[in-house]
BAGU-60454 format. One record per residue (C-alpha): residue number from 0; residue in one letter; chain; x, y, z. Coordinates in Angstrom, 2 decimals, padded with zeros to 5 digits. Each point is the difference from the previous one (the first is absolute). Layout:
BEGIN
+-----+-----+-------+---------+---------+---------+
:   n : res : chain :      xx :      yy :      zz :
+-----+-----+-------+---------+---------+---------+
: NUM :   a :     A :       X :       Y :       Z :
...
+-----+-----+-------+---------+---------+---------+
//
This chain:
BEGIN
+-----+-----+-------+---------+---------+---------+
:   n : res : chain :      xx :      yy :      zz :
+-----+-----+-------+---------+---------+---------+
:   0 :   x :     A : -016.29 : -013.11 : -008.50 :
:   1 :   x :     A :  002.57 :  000.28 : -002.58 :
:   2 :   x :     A : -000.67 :  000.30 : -003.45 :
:   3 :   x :     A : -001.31 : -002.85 : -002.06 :
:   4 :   x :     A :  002.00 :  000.89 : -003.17 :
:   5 :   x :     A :  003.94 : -000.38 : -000.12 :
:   6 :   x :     A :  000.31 :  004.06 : -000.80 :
:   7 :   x :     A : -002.02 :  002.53 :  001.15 :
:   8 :   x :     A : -000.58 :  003.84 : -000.18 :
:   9 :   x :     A :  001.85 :  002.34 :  002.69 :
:  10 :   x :     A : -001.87 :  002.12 :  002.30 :
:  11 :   x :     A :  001.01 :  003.41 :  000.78 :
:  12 :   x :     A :  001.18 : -001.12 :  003.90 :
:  13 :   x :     A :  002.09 : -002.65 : -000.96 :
:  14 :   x :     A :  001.77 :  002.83 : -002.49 :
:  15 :   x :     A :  000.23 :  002.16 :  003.30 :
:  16 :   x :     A :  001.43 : -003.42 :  002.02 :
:  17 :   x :     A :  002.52 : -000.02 : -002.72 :
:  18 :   x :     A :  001.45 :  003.33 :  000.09 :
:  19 :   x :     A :  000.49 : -000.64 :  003.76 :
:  20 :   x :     A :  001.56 : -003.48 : -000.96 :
:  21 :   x :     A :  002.15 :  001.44 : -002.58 :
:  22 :   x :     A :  001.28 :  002.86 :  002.15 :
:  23 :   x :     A :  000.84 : -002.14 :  003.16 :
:  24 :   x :     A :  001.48 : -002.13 : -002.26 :
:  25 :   x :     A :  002.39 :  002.15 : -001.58 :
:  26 :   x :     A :  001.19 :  001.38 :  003.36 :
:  27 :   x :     A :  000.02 : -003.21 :  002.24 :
:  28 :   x :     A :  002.07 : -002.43 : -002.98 :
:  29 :   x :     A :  003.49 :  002.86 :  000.54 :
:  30 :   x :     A : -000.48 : -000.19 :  003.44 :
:  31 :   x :     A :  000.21 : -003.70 :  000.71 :
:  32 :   x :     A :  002.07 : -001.16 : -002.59 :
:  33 :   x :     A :  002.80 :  002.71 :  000.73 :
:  34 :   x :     A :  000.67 : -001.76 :  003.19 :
:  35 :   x :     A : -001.58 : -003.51 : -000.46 :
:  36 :   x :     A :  001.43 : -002.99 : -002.60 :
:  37 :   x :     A : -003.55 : -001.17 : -000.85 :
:  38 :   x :     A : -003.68 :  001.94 :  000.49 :
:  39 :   x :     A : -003.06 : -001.98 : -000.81 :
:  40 :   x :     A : -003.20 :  001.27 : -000.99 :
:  41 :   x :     A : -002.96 : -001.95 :  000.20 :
:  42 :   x :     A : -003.36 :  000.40 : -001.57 :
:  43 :   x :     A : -002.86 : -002.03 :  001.73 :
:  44 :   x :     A : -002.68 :  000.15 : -002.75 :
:  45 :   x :     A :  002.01 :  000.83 : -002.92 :
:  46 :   x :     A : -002.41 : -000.08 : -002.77 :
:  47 :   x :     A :  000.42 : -000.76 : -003.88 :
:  48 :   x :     A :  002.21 :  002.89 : -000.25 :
:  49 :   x :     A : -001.97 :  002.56 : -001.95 :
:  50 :   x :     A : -003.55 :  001.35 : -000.61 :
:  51 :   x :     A : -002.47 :  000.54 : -003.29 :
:  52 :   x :     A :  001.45 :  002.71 : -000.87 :
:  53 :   x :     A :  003.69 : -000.53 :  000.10 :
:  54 :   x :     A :  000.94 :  001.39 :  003.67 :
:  55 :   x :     A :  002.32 : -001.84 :  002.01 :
:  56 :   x :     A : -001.33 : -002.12 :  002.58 :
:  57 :   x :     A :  002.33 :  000.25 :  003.42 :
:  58 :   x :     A :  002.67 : -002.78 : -000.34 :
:  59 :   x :     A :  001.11 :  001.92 : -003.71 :
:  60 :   x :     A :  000.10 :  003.09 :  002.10 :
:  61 :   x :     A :  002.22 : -001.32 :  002.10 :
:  62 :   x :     A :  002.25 : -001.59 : -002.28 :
:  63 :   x :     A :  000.09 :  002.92 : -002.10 :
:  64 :   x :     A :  000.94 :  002.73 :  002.44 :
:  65 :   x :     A :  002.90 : -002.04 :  001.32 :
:  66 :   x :     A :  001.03 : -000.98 : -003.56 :
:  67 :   x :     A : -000.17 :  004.08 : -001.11 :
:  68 :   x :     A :  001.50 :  001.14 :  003.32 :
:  69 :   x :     A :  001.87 :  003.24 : -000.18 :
:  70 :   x :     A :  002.17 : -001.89 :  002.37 :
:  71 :   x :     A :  002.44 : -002.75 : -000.48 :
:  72 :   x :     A : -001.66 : -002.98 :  002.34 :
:  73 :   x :     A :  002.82 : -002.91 :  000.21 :
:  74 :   x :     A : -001.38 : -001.80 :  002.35 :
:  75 :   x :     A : -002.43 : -003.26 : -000.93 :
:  76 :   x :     A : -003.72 :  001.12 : -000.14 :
:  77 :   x :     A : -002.40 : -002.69 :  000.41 :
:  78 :   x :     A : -003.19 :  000.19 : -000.91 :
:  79 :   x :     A : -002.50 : -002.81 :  001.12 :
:  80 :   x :     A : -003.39 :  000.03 : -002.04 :
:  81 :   x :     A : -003.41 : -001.52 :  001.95 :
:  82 :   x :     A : -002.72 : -000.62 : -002.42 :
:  83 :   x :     A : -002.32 : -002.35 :  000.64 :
:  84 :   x :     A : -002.21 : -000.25 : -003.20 :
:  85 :   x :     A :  001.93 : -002.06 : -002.51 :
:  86 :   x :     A : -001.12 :  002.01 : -002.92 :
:  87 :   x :     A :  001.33 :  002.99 :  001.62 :
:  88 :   x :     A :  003.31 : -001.41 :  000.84 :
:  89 :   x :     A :  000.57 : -001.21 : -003.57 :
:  90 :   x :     A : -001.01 :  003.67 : -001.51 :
:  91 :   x :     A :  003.08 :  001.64 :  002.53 :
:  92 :   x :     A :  002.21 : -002.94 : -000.53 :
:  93 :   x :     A : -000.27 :  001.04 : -003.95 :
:  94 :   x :     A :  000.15 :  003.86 :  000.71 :
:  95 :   x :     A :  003.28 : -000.71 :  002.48 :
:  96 :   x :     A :  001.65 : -002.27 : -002.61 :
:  97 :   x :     A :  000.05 :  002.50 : -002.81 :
:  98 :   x :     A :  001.96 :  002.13 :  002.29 :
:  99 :   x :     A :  004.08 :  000.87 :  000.18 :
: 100 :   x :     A :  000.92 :  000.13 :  003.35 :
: 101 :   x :     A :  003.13 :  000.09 :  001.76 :
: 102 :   x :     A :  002.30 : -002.53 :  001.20 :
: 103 :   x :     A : -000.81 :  000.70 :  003.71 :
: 104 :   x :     A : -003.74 : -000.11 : -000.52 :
: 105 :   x :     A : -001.96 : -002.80 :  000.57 :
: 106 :   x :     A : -003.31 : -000.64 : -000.05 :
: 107 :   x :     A : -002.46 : -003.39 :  000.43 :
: 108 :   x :     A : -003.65 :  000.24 : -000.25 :
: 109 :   x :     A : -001.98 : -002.59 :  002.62 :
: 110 :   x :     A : -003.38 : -001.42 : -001.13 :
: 111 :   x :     A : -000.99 : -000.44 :  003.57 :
: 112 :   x :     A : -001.72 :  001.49 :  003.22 :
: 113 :   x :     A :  001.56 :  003.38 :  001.19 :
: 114 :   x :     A : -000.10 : -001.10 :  003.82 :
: 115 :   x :     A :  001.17 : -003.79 : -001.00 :
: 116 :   x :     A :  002.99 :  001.47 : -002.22 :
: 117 :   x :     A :  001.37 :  002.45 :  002.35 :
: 118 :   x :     A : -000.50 : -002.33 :  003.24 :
: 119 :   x :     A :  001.88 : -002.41 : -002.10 :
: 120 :   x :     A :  003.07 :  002.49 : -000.82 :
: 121 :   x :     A : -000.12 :  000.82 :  003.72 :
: 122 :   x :     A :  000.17 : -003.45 :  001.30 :
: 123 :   x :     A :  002.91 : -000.55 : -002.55 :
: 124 :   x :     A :  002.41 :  003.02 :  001.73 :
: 125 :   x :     A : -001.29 : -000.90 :  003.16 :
: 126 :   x :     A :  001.37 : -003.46 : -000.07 :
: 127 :   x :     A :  002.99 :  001.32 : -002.12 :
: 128 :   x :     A :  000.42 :  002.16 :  003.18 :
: 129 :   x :     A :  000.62 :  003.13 : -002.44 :
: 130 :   x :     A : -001.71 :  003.62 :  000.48 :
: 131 :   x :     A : -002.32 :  001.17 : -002.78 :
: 132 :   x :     A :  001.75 :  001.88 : -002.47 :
: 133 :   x :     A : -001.74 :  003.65 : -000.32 :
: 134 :   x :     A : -003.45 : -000.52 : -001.67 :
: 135 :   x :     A : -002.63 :  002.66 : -001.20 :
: 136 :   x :     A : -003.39 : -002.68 :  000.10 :
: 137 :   x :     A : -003.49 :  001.36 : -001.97 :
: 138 :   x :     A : -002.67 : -001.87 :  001.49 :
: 139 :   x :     A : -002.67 :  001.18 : -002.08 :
: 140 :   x :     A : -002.91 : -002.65 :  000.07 :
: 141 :   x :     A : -002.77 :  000.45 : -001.75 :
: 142 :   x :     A : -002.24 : -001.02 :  003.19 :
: 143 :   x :     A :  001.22 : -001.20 :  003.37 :
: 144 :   x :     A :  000.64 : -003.70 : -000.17 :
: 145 :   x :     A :  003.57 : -001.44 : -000.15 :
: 146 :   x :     A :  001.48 :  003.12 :  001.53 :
: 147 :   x :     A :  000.10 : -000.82 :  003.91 :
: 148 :   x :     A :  001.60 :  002.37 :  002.38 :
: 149 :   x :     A :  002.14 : -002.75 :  001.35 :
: 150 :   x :     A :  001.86 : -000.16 : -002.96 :
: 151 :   x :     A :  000.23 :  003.67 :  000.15 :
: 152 :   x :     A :  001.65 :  000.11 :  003.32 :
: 153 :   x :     A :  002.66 : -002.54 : -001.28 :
: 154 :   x :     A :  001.31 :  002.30 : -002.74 :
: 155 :   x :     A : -000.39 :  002.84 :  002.36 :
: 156 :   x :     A :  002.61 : -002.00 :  002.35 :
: 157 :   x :     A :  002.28 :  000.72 : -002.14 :
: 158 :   x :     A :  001.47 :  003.60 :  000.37 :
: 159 :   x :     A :  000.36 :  000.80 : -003.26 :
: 160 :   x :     A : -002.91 : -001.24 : -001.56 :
: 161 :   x :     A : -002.70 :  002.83 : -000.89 :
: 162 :   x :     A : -003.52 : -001.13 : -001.24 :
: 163 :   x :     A : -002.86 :  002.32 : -001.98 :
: 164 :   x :     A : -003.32 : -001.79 :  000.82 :
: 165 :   x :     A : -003.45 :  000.31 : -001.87 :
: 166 :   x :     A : -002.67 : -000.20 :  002.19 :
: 167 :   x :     A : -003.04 : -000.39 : -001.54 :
: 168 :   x :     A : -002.82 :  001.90 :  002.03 :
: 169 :   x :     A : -002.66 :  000.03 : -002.48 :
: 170 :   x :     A :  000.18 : -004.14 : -000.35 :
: 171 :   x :     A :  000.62 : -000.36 :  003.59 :
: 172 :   x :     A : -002.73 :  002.49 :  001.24 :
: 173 :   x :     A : -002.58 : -002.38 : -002.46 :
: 174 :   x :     A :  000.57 : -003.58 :  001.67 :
: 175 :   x :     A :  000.72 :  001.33 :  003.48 :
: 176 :   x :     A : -003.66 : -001.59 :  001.27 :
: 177 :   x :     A :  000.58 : -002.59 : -001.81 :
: 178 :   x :     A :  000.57 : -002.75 :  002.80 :
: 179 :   x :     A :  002.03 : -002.29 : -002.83 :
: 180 :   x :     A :  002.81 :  002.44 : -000.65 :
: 181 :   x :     A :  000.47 :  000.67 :  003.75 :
: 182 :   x :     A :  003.08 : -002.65 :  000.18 :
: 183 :   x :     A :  001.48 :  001.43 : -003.29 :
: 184 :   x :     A : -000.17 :  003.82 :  002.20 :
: 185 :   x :     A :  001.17 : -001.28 :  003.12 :
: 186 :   x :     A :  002.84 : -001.07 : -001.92 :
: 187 :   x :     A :  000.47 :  003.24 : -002.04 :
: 188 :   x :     A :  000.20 :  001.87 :  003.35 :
: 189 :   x :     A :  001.94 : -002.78 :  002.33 :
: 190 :   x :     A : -003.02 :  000.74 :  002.92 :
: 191 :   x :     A : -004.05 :  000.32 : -000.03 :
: 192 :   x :     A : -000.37 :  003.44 :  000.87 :
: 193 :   x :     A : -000.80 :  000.64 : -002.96 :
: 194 :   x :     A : -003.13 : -001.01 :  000.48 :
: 195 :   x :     A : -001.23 :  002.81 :  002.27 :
: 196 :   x :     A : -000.72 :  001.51 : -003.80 :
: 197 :   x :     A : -002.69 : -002.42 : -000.69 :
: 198 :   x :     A : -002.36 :  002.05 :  001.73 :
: 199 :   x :     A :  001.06 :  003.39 : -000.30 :
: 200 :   x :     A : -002.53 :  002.27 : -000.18 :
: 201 :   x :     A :  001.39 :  002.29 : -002.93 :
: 202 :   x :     A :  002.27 : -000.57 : -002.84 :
: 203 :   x :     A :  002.73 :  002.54 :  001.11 :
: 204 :   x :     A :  000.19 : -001.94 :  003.53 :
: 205 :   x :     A :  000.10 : -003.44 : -001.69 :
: 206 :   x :     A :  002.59 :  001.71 : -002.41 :
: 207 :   x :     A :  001.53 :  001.23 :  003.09 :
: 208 :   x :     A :  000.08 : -003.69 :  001.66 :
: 209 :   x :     A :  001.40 : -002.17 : -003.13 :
: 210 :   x :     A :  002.75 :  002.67 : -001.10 :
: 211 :   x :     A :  000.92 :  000.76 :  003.72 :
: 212 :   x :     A :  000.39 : -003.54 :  001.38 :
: 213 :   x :     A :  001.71 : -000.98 : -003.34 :
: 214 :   x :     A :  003.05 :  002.70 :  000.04 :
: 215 :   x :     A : -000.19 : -000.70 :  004.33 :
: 216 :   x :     A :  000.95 : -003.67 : -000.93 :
: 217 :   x :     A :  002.41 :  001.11 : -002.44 :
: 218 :   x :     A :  001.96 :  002.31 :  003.02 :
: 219 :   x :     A : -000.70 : -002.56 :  002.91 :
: 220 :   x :     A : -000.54 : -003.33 : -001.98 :
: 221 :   x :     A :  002.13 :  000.31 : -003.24 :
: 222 :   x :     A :  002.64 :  001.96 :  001.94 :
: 223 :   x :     A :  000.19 :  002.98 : -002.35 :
: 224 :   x :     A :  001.47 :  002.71 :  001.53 :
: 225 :   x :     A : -001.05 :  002.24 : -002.43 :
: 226 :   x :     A : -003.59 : -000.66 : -001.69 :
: 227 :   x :     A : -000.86 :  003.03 : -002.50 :
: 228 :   x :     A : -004.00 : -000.75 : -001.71 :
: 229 :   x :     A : -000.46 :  002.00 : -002.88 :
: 230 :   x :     A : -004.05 :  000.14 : -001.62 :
: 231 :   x :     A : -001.47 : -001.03 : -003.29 :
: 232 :   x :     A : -003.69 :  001.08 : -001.10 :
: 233 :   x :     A : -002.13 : -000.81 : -002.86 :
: 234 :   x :     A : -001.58 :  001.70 : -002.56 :
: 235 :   x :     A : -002.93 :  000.43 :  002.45 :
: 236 :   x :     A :  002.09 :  001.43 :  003.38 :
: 237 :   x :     A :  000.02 : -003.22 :  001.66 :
: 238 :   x :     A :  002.67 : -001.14 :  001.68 :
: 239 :   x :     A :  001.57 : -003.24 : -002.27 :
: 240 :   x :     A :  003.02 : -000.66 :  001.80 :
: 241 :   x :     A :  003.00 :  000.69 :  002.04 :
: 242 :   x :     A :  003.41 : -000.42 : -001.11 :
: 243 :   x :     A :  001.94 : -000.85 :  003.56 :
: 244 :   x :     A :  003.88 :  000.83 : -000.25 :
: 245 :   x :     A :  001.99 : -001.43 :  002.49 :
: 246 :   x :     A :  003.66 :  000.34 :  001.20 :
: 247 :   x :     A :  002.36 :  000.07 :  002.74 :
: 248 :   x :     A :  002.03 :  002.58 : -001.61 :
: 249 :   x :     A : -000.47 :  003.42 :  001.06 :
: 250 :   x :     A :  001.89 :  001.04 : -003.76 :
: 251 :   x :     A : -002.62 : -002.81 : -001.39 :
: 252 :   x :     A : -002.49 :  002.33 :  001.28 :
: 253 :   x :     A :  001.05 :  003.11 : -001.34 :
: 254 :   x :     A :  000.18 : -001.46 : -003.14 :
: 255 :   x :     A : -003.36 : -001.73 : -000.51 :
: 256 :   x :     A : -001.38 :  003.25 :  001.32 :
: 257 :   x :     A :  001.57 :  001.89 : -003.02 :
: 258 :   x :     A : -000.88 : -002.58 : -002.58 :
: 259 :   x :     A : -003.80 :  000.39 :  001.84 :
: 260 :   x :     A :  000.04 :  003.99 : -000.19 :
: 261 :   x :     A :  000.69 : -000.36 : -003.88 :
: 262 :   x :     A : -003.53 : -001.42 : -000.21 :
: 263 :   x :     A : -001.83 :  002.09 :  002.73 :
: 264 :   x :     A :  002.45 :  003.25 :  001.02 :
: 265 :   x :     A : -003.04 :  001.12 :  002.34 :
: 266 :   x :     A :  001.52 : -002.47 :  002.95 :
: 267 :   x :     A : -003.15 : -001.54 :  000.24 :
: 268 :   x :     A :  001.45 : -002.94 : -002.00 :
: 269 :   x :     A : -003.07 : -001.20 : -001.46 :
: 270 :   x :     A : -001.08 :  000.02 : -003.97 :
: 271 :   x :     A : -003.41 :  000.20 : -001.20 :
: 272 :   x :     A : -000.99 : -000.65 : -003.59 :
: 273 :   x :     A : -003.41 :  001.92 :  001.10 :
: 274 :   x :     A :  001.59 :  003.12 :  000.77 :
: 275 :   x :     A :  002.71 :  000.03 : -002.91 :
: 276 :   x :     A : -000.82 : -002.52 : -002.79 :
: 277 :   x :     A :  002.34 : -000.85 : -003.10 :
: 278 :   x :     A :  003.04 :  001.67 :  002.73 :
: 279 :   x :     A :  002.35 : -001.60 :  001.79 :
: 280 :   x :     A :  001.01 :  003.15 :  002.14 :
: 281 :   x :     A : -001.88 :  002.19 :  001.83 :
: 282 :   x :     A :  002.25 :  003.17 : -001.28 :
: 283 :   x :     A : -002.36 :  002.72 :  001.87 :
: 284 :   x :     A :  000.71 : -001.55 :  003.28 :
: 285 :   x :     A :  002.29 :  001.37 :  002.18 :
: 286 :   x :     A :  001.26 : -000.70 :  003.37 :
: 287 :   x :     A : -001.34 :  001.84 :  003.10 :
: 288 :   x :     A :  003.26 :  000.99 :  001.27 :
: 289 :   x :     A : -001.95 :  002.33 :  002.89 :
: 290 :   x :     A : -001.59 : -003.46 :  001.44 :
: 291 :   x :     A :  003.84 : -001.77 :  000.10 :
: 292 :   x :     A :  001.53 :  003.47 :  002.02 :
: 293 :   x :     A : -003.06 : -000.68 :  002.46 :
: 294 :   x :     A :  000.81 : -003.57 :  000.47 :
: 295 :   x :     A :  003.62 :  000.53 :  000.31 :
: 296 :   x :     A : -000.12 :  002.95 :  002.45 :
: 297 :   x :     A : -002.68 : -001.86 :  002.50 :
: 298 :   x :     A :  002.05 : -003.32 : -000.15 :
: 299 :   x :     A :  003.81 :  001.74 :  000.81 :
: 300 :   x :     A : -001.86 :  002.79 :  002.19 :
: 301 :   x :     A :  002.28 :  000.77 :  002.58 :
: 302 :   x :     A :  002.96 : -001.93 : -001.23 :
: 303 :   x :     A :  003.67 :  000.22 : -001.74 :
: 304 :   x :     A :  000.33 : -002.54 : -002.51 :
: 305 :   x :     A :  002.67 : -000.87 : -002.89 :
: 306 :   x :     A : -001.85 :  000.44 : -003.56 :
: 307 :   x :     A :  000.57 : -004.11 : -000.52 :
: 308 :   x :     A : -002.46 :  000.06 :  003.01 :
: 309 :   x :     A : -002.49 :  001.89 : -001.66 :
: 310 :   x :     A :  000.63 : -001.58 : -003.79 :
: 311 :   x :     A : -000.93 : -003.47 :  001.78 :
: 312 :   x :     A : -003.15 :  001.91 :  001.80 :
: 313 :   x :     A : -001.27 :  001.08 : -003.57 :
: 314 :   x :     A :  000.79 : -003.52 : -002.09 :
: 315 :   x :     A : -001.72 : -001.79 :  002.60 :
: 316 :   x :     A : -002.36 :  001.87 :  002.03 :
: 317 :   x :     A : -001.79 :  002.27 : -002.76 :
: 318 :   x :     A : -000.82 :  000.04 : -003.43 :
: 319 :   x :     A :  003.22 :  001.94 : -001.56 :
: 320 :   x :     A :  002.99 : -000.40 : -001.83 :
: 321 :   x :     A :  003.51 :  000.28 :  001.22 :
: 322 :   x :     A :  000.55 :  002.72 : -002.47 :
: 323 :   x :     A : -002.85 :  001.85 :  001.72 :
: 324 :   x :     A :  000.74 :  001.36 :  003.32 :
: 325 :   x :     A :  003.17 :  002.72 : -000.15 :
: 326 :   x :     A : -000.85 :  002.22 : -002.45 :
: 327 :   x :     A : -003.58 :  000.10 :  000.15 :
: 328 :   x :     A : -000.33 : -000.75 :  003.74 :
: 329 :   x :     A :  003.33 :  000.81 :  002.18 :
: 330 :   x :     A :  001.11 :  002.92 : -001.78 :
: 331 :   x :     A : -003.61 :  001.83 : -000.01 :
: 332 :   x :     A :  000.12 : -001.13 :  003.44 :
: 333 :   x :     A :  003.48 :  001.60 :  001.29 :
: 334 :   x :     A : -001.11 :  003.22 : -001.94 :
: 335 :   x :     A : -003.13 :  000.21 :  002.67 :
: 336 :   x :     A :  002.29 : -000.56 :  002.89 :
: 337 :   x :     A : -002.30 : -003.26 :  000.70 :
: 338 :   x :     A :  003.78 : -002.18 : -000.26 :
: 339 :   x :     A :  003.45 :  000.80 :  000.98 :
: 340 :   x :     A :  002.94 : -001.49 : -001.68 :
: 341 :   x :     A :  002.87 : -001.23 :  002.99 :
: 342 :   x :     A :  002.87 : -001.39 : -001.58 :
: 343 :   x :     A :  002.38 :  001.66 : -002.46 :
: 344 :   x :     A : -001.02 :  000.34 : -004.06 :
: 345 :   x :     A :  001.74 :  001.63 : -002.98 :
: 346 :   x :     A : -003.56 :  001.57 : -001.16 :
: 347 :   x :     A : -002.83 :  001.33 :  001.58 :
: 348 :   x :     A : -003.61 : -001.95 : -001.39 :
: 349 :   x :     A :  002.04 : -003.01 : -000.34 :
: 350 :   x :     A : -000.04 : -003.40 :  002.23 :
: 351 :   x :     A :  002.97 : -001.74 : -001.27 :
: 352 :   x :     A :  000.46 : -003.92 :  002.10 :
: 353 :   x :     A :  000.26 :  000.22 :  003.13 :
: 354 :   x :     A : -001.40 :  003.64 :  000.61 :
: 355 :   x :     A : -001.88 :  000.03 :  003.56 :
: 356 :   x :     A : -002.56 :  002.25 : -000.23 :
: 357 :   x :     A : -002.30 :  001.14 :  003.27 :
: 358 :   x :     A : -003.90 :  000.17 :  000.20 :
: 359 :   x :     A : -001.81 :  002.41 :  001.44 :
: 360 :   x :     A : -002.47 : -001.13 :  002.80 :
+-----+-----+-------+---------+---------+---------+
//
């Protein structure tokens, strides 16, 4: 349930959801508005703004990144602001007034629904017969009611639309027996199968059910091509929530992954305020690079394959970076022997675009 007063104190996840907010962000606004005349970014529970203590809420962060941008954005940036509680709407109207912002930003804050206002939008370019301009949408609910999957899918119909979900395991996990909030599920998920977690026999298989069939229906349902869950615990090691990225954009990808690694550089893209309270980065993680040269060598076994072949294996098939497979995996690998370079390169250890490179069975 969300808070009962119009401001309220910040937890140390939701600091850790805003450094991956804030680092997307700042990557994804040069992107689309380099080649795009207007990019919209929508936040679905917007808030009042800020917290007890002064820290930004979401919809400043957003503002304020794009306003502070290293680089010049000239295209229109629209930001649309969902807040249902009228108090809190009023508090970010105030906080968004007082600021300067440029021509070519605009901004409207919506005391209404989050599924009712972005339906609405849809409906409106829809019968315009207009594509979506590219939109970054935070959906982060509080609980699971007003945020149907159905309206998920129709902003993921649109190409260039990329979505960072909340899903709140903890609240769900607590009201899935509950026989009244079955039709408020069913339409979280867009099918029943949920269900088959009502009587799980542990906690990690009904984790196991809710988070699987959730990001499944995200792929298959929601038509996300790519669907990237990243883990929140509380102060107690219990899984809170999941933040669900989704894109269609392989580059979209690579970049949320980046802005997720800032937070949790171990790859297993989770943060835990048991394990590391009062951080927000786990700086004495490091990736297992011996676990990626294992998955890479069993999946090309055999095979001769351009490095954009095996870039696309690692964004999308393992927990890695881009930035993490040539020097720490290719070139230790052509020093064993294990690869063989086949097409022509100025350097040896390098894998410039393009390079096919051949796998030893």
């Amino acid at each position: 349930m969300p808070p009962q007063t119009p401001i309220w104190g910040i937890e140390p996840h939701t600091l850790a959801k805003h450094q991956i907010l804030r680092k997307y962000w700042q990557a994804w606004l040069p992107i689309m508005s380099r080649w795009n005349g207007r990019v919209l970014y929508i936040d679905g529970f917007a808030g009042p703004g800020e917290y007890v203590g002064g820290e930004s809420g979401s919809p400043i962060i957003a503002l304020d990144e794009a306003v502070g941008h290293r680089a010049t954005i000239n295209s229109e940036v629209v930001f649309l602001f969902i807040e249902d509680g009228p108090e809190r709407a009023e508090h970010l109207q105030s906080l968004l007034e007082e600021r300067d912002l440029p021509n070519n930003f605009n901004y409207e804050v919506v005391n209404s629904k989050f599924d009712q206002t972005v339906s609405q939008v849809l409906d409106q370019v829809d019968v315009a017969n207009r594509r979506l301009a590219p939109t970054f949408a935070l959906i982060d609910p509080f609980g699971y009611s007003h945020t149907p999957i159905n309206v998920i899918r129709r902003l993921m119909s649109n190409s260039r639309c990329e979505v960072l979900i909340t899903f709140m395991y903890q609240f769900i996990n607590r009201f899935v027996s509950q026989e009244s909030q079955w039709a408020h599920l069913d339409g979280l998920y867009g099918t029943q199968d949920w269900r088959a977690a009502i009587n799980s026999e542990s906690s990690s298989e009904r984790l196991s059910v809710l988070h699987g069939v959730y990001k499944r229906q995200l792929e298959q349902y929601a038509g996300a091509k790519y669907v990237l869950p990243f883990k929140m615990e509380d102060s107690g090691g219990r899984t809170e929530y999941f933040l669900f990225f989704c894109t269609n954009s392989l580059k979209g990808l690579s970049v949320m992954k980046d802005a997720m690694y800032r937070v949790d550089p171990s790859g297993n893209f989770s943060y835990s305020y048991a394990a590391n309270p009062g951080q927000l980065q786990l700086f004495d993680a490091a990736p297992d690079f011996s676990r990626l040269r294992t998955e890479v060598s069993g999946h090309f076994s055999g095979r001769t394959v351009s490095v954009e072949e095996i870039e696309e294996f690692v964004l999308v098939e393992t927990a890695f970076l881009s930035t993490h497979y040539k020097r720490q995996v290719l070139a230790p690998m052509e020093r064993d022997g294990a690869i063989e370079v086949v097409s022509t390169r100025n350097r040896r250890l390098t894998y410039p675009a393009r390079t096919r490179i051949s796998f030893h069975a």
